[in-house]
Jmol script that loads the backbone (N, CA, C; Angstrom):
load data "model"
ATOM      1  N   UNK A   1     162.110 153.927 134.506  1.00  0.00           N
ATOM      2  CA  UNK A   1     163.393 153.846 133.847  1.00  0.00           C
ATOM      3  C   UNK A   1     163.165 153.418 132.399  1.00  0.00           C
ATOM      4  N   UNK A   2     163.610 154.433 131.559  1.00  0.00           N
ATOM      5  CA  UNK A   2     163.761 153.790 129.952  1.00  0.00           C
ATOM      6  C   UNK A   2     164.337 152.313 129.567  1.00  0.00           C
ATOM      7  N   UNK A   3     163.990 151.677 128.762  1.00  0.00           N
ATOM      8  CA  UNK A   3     164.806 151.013 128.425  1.00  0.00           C
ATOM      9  C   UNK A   3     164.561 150.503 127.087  1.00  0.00           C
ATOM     10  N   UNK A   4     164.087 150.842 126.230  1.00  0.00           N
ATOM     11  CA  UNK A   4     163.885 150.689 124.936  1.00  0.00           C
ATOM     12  C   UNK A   4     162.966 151.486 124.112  1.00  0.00           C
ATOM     13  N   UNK A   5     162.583 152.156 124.590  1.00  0.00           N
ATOM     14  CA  UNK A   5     161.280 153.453 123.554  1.00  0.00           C
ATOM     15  C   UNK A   5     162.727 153.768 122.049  1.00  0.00           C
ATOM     16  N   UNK A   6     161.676 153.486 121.241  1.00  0.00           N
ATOM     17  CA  UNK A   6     162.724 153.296 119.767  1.00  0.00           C
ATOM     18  C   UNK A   6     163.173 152.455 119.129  1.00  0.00           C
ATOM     19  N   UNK A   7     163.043 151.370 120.081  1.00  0.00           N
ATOM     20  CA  UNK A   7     164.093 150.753 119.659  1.00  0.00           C
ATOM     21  C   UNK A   7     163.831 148.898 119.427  1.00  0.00           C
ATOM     22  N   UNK A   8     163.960 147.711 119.420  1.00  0.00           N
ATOM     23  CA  UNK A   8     163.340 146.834 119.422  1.00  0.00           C
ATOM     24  C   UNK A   8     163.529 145.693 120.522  1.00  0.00           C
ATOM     25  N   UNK A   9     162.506 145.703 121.305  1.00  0.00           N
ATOM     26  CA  UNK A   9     162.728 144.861 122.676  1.00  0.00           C
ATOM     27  C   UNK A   9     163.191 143.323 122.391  1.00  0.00           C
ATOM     28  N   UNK A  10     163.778 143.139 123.354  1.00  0.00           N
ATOM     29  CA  UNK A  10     164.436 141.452 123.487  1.00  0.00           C
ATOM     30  C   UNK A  10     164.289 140.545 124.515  1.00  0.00           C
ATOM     31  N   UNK A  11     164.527 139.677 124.601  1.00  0.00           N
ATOM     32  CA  UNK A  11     164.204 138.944 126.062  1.00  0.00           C
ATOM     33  C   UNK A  11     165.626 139.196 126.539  1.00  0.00           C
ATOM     34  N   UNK A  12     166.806 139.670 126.266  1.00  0.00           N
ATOM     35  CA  UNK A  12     167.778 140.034 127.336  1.00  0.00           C
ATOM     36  C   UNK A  12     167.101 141.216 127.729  1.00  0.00           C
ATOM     37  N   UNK A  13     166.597 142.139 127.278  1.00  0.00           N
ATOM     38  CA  UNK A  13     166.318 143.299 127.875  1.00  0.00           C
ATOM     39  C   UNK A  13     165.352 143.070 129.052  1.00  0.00           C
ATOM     40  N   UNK A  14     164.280 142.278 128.871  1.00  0.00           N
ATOM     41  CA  UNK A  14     163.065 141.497 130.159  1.00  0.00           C
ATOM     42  C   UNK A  14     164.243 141.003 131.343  1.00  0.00           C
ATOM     43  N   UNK A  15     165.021 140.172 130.773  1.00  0.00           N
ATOM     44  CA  UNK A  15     166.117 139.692 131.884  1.00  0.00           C
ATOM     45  C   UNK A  15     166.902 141.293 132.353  1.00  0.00           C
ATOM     46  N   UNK A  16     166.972 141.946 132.009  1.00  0.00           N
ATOM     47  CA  UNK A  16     168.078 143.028 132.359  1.00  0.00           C
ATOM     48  C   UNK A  16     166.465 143.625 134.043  1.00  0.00           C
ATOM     49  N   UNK A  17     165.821 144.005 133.406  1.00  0.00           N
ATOM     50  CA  UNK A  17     164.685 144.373 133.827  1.00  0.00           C
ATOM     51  C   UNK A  17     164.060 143.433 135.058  1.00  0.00           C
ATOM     52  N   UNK A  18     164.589 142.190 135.015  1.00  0.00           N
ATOM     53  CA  UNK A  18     163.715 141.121 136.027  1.00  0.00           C
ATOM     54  C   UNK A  18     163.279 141.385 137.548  1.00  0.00           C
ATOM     55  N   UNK A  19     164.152 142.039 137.650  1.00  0.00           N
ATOM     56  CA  UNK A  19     164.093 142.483 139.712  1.00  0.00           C
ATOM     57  C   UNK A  19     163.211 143.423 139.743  1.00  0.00           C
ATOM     58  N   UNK A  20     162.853 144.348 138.749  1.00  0.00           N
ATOM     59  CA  UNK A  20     161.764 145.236 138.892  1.00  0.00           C
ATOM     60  C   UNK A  20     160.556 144.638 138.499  1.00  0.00           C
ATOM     61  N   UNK A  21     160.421 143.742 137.384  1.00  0.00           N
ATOM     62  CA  UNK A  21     159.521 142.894 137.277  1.00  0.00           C
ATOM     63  C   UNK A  21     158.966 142.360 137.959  1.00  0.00           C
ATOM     64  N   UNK A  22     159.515 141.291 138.753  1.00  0.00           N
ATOM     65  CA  UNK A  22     159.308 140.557 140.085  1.00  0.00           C
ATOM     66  C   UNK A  22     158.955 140.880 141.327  1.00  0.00           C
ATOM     67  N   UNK A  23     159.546 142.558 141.496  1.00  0.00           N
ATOM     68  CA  UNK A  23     158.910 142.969 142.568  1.00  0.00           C
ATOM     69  C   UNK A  23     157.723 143.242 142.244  1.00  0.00           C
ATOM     70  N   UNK A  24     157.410 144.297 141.236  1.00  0.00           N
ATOM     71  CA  UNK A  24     156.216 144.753 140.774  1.00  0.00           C
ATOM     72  C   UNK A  24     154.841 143.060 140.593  1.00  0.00           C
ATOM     73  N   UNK A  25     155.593 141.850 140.477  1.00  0.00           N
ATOM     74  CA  UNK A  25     154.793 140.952 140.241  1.00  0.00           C
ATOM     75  C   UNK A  25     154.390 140.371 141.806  1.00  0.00           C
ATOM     76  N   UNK A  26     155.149 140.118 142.720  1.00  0.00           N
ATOM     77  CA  UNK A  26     155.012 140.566 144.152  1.00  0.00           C
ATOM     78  C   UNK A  26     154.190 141.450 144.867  1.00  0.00           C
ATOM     79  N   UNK A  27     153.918 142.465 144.255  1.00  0.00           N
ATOM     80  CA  UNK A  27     153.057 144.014 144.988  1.00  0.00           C
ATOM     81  C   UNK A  27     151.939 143.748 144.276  1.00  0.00           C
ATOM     82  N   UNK A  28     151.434 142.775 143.127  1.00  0.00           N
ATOM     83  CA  UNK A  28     150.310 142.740 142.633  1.00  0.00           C
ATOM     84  C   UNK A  28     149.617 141.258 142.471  1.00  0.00           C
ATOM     85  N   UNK A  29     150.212 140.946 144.263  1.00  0.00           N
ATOM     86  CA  UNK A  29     149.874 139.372 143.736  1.00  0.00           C
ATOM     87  C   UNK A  29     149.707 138.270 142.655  1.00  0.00           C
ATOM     88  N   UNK A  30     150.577 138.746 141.935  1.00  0.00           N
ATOM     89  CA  UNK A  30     150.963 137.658 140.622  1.00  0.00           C
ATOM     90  C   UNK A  30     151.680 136.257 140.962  1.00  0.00           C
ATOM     91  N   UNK A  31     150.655 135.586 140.310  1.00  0.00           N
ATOM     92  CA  UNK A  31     150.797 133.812 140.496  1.00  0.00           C
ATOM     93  C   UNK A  31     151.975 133.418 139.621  1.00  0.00           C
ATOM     94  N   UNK A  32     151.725 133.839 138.096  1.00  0.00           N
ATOM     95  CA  UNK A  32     152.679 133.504 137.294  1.00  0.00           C
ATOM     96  C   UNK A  32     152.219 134.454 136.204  1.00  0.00           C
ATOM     97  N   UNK A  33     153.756 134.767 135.629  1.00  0.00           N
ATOM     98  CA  UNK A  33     154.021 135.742 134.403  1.00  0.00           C
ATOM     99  C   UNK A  33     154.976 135.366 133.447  1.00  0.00           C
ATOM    100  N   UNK A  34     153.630 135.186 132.310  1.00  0.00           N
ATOM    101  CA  UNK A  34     154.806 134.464 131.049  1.00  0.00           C
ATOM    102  C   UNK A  34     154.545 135.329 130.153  1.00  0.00           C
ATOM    103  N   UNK A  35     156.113 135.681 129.095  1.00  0.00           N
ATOM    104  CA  UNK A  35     155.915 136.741 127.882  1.00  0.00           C
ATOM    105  C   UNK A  35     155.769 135.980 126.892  1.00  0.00           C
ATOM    106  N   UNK A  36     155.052 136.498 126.128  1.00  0.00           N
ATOM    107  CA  UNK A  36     155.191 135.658 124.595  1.00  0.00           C
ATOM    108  C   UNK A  36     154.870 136.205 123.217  1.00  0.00           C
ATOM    109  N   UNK A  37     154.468 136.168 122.633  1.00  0.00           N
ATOM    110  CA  UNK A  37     154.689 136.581 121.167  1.00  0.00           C
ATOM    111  C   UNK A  37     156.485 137.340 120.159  1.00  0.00           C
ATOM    112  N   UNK A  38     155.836 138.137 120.081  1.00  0.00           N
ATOM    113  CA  UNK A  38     157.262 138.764 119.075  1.00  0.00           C
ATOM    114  C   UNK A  38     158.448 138.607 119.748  1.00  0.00           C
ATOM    115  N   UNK A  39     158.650 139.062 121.247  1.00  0.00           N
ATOM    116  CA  UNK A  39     159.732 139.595 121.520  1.00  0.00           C
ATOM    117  C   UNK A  39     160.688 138.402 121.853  1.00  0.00           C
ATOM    118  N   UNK A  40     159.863 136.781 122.298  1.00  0.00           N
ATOM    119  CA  UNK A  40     159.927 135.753 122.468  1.00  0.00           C
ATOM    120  C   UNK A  40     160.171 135.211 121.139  1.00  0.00           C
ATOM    121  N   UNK A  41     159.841 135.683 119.806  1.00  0.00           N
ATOM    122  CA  UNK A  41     159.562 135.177 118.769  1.00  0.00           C
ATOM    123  C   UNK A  41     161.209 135.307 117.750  1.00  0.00           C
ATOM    124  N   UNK A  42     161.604 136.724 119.046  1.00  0.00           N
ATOM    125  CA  UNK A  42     162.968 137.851 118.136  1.00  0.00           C
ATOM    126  C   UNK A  42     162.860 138.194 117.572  1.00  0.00           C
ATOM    127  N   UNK A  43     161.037 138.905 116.883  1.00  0.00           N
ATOM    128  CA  UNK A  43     160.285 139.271 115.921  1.00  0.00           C
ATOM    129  C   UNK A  43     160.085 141.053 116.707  1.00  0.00           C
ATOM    130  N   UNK A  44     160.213 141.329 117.687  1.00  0.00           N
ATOM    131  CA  UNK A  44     159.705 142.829 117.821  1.00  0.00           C
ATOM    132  C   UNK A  44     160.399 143.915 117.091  1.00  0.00           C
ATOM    133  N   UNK A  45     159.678 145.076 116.525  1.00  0.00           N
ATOM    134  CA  UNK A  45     159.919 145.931 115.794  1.00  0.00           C
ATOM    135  C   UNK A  45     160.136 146.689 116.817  1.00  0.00           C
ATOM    136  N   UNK A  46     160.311 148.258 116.745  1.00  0.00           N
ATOM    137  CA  UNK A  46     160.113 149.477 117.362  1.00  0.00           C
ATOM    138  C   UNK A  46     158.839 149.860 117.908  1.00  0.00           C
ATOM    139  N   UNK A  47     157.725 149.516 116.791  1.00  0.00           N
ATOM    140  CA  UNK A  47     156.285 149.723 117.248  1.00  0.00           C
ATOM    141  C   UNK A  47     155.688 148.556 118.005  1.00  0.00           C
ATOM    142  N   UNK A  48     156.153 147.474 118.494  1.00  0.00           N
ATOM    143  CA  UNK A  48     155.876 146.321 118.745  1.00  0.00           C
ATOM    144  C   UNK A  48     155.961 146.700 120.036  1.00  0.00           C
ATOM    145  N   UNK A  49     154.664 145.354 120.786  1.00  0.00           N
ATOM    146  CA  UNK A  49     154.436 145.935 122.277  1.00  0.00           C
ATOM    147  C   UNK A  49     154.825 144.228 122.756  1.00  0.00           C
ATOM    148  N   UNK A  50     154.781 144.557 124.194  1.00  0.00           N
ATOM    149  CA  UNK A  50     155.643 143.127 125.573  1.00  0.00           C
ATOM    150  C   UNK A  50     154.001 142.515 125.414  1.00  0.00           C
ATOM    151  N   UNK A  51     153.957 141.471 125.301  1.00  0.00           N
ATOM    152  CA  UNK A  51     152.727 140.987 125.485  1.00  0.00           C
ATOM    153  C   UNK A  51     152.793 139.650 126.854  1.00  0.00           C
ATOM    154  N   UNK A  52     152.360 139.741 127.439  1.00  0.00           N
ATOM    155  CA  UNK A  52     152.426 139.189 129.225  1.00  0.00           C
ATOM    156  C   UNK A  52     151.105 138.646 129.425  1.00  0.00           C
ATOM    157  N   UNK A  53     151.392 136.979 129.815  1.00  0.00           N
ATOM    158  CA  UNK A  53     150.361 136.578 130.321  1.00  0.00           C
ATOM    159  C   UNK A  53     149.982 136.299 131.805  1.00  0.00           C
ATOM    160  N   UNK A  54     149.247 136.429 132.487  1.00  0.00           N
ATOM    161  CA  UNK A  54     149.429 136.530 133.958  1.00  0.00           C
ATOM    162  C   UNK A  54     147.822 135.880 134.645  1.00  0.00           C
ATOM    163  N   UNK A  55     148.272 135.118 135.675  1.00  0.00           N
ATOM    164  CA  UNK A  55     147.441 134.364 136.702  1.00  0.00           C
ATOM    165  C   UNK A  55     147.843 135.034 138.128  1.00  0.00           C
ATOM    166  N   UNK A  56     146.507 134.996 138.719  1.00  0.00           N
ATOM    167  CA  UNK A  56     146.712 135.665 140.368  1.00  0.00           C
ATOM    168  C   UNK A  56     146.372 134.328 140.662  1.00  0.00           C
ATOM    169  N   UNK A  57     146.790 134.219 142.146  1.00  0.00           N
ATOM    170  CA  UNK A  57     145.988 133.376 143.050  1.00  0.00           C
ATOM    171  C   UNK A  57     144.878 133.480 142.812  1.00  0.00           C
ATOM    172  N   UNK A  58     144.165 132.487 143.066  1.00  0.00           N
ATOM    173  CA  UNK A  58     142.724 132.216 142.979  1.00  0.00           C
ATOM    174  C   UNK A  58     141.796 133.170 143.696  1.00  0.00           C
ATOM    175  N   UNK A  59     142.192 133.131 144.846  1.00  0.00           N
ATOM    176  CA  UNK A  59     141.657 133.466 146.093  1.00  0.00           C
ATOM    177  C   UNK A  59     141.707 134.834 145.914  1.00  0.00           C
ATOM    178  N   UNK A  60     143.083 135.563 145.501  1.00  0.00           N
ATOM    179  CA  UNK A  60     142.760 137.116 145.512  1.00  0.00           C
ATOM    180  C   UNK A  60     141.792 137.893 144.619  1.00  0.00           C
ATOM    181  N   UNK A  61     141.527 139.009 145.734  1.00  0.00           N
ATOM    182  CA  UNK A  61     140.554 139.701 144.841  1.00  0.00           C
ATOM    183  C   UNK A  61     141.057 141.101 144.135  1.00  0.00           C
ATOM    184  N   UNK A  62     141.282 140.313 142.847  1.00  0.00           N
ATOM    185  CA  UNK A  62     141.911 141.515 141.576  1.00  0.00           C
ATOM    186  C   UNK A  62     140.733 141.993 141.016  1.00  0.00           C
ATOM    187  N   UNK A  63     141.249 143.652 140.691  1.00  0.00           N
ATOM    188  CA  UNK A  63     139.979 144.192 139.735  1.00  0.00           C
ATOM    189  C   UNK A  63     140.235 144.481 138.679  1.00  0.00           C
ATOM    190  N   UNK A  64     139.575 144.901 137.453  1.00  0.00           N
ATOM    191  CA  UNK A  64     140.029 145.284 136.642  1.00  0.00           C
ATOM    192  C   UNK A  64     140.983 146.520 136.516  1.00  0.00           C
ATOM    193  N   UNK A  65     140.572 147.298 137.625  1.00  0.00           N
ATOM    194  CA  UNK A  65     142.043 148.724 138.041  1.00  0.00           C
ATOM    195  C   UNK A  65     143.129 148.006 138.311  1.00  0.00           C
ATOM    196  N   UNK A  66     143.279 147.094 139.142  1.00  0.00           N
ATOM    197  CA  UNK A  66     144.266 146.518 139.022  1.00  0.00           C
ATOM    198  C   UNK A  66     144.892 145.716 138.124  1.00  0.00           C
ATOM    199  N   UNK A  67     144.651 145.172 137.174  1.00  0.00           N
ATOM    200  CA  UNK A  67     144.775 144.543 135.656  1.00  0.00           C
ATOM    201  C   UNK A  67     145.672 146.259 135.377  1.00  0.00           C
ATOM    202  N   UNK A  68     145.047 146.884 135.020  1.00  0.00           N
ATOM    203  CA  UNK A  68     145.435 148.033 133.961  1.00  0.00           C
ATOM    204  C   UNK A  68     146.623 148.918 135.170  1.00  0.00           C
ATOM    205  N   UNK A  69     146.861 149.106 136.420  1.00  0.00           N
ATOM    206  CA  UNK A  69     147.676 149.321 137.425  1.00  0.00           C
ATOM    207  C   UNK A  69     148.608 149.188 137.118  1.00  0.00           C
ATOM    208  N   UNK A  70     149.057 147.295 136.685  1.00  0.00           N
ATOM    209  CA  UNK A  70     149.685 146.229 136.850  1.00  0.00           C
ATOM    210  C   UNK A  70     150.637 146.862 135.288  1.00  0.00           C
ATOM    211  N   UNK A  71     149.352 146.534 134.036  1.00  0.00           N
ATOM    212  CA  UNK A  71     149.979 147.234 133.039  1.00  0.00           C
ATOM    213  C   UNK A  71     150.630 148.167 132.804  1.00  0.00           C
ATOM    214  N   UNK A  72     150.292 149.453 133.531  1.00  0.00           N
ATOM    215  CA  UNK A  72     151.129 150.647 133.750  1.00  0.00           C
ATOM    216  C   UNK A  72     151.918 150.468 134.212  1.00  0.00           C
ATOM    217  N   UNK A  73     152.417 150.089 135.589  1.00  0.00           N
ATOM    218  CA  UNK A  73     153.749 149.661 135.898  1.00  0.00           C
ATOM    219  C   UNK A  73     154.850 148.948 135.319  1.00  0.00           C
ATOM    220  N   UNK A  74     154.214 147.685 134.182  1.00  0.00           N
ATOM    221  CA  UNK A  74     155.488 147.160 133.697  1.00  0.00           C
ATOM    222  C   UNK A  74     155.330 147.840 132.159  1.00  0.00           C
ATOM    223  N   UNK A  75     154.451 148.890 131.708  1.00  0.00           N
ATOM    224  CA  UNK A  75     155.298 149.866 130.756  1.00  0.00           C
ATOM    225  C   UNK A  75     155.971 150.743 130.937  1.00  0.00           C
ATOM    226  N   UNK A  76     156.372 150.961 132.272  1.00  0.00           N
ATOM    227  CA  UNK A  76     156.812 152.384 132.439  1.00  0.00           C
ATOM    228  C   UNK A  76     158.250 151.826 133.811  1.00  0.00           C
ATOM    229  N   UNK A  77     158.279 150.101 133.551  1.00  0.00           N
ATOM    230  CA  UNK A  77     159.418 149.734 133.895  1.00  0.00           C
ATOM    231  C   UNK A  77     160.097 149.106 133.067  1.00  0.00           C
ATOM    232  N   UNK A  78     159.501 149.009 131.848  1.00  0.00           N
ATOM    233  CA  UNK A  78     160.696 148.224 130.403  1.00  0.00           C
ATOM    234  C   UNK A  78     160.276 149.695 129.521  1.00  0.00           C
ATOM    235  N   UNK A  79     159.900 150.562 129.626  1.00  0.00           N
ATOM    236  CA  UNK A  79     160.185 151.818 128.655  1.00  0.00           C
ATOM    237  C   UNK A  79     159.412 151.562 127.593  1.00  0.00           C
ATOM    238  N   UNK A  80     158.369 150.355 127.410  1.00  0.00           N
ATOM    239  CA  UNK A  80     157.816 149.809 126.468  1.00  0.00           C
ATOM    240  C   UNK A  80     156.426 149.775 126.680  1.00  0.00           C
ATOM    241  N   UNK A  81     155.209 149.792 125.168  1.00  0.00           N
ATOM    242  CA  UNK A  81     154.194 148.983 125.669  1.00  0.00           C
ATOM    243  C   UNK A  81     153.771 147.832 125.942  1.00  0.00           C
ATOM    244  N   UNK A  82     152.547 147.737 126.838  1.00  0.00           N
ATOM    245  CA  UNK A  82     152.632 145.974 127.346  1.00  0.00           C
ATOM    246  C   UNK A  82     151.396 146.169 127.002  1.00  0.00           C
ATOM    247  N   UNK A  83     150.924 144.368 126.426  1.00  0.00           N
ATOM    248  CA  UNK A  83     149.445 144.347 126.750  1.00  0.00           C
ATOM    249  C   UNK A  83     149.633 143.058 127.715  1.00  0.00           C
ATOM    250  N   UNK A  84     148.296 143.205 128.449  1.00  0.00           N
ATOM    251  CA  UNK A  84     148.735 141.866 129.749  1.00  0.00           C
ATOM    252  C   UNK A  84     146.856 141.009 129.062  1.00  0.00           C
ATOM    253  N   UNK A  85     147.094 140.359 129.475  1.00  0.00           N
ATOM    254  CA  UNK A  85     145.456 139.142 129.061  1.00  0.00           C
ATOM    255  C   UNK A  85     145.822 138.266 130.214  1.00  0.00           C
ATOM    256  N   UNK A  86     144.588 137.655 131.122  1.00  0.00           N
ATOM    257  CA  UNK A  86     144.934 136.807 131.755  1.00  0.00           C
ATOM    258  C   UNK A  86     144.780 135.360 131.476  1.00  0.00           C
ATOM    259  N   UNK A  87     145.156 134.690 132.003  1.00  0.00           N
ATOM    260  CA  UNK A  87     145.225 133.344 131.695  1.00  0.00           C
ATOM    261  C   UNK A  87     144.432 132.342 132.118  1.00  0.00           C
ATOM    262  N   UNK A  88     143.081 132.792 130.924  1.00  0.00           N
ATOM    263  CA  UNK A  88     142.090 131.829 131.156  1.00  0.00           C
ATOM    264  C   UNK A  88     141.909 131.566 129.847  1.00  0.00           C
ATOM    265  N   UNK A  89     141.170 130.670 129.529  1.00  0.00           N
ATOM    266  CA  UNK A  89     140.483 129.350 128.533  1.00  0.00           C
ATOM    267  C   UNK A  89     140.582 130.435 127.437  1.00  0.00           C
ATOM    268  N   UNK A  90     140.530 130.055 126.193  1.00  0.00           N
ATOM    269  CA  UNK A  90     140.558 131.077 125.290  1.00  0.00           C
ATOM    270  C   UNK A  90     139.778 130.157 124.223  1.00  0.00           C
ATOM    271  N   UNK A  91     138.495 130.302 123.951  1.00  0.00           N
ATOM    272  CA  UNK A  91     137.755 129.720 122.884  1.00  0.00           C
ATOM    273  C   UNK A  91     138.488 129.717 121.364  1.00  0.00           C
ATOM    274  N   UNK A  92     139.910 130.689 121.424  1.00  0.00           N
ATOM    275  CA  UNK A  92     140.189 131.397 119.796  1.00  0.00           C
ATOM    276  C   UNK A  92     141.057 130.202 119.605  1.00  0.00           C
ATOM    277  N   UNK A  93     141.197 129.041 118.714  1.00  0.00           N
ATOM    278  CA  UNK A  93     141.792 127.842 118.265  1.00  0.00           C
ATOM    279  C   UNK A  93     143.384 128.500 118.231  1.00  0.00           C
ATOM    280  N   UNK A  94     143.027 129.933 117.389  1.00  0.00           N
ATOM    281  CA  UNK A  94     144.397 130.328 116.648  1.00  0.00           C
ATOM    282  C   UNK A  94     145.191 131.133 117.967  1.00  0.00           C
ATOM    283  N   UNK A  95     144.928 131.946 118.386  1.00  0.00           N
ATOM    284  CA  UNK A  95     144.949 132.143 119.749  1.00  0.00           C
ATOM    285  C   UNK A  95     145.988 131.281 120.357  1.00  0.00           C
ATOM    286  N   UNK A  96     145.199 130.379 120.585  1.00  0.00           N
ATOM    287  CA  UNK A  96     145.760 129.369 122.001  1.00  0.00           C
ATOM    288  C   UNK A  96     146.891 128.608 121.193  1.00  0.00           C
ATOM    289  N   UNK A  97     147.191 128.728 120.363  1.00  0.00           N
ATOM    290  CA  UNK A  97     147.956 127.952 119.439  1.00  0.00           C
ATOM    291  C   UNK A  97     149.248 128.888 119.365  1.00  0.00           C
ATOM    292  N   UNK A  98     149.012 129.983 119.000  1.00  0.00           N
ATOM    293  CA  UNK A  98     149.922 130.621 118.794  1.00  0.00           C
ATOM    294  C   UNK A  98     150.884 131.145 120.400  1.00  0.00           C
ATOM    295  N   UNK A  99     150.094 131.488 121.401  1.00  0.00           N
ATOM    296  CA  UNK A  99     150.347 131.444 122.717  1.00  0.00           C
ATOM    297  C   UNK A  99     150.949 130.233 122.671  1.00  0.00           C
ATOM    298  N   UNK A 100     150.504 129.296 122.909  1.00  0.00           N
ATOM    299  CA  UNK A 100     151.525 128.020 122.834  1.00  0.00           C
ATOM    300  C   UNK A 100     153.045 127.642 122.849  1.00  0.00           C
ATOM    301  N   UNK A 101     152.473 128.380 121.053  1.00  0.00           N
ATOM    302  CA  UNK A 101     154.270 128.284 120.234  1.00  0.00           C
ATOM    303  C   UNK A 101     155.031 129.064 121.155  1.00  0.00           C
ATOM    304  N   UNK A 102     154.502 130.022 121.697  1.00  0.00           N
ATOM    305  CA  UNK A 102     156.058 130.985 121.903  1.00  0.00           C
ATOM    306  C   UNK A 102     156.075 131.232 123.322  1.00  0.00           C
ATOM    307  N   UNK A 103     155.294 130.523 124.493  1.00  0.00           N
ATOM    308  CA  UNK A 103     154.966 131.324 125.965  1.00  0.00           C
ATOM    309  C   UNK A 103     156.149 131.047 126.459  1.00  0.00           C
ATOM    310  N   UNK A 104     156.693 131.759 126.873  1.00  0.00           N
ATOM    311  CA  UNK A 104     157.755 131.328 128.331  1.00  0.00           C
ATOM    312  C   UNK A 104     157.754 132.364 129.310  1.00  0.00           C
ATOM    313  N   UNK A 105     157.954 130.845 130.017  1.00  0.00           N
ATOM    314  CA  UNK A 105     157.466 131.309 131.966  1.00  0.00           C
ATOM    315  C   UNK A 105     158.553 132.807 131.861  1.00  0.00           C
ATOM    316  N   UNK A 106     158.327 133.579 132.805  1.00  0.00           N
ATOM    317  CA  UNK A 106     159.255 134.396 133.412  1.00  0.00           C
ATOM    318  C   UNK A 106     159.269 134.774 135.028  1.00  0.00           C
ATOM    319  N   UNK A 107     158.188 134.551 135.593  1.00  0.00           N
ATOM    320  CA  UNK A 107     157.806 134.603 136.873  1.00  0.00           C
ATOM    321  C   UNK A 107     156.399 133.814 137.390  1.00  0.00           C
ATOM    322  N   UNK A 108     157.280 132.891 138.487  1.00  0.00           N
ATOM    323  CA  UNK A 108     156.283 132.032 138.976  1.00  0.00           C
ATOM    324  C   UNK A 108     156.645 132.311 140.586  1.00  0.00           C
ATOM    325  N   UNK A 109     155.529 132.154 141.330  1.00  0.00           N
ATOM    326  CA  UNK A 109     155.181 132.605 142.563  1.00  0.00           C
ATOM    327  C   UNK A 109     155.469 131.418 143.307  1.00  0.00           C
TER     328      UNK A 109
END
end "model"
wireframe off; spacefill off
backbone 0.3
color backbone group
């Protein structure tokens, strides 16, 4: 389902979107899913992508097909691009800083 190709994503639009989110975060054993940068920021353009941070259970065994699976599904359920990174240690000062400023939860397991 489209929902923004063109145009500039929002966090009402993630909320409009949530039940497909959630399931899709459900079918891929997702621990927790937080968005953050621009769209969190009210900074996304048209060319601007969903940027999603995400933890599995420990225990499950995710692959990298599934990482990029996961991605395909929630671009082609907000009409948008996503990049997903998971949520481990990040040596980058600026990085983890900037993640910081803007993460919010959206799905926790």
């Amino acid at each position: 389902m489209i929902c923004c190709r063109g145009s500039d994503m929002t966090l009402e639009d993630l909320e409009r979107r949530r039940p497909e989110i959630e399931a899709l975060c459900r079918r891929f054993e997702v621990k927790r899913l937080d968005v953050f940068g621009s769209v969190v920021r009210g900074e996304a353009r048209p060319d601007s992508d969903v940027d999603f941070r995400v933890s599995f259970d420990p225990d499950a065994w995710i692959t990298l097909y599934d990482l990029m699976d996961l991605k395909q599904n929630l671009s082609e359920a907000l009409g948008a691009e996503v990049d997903i990174s998971e949520d481990v240690p990040s040596g980058n000062r600026y990085f983890a800083e900037s993640l910081a400023a803007s993460r919010r939860s959206f799905f926790i397991a």
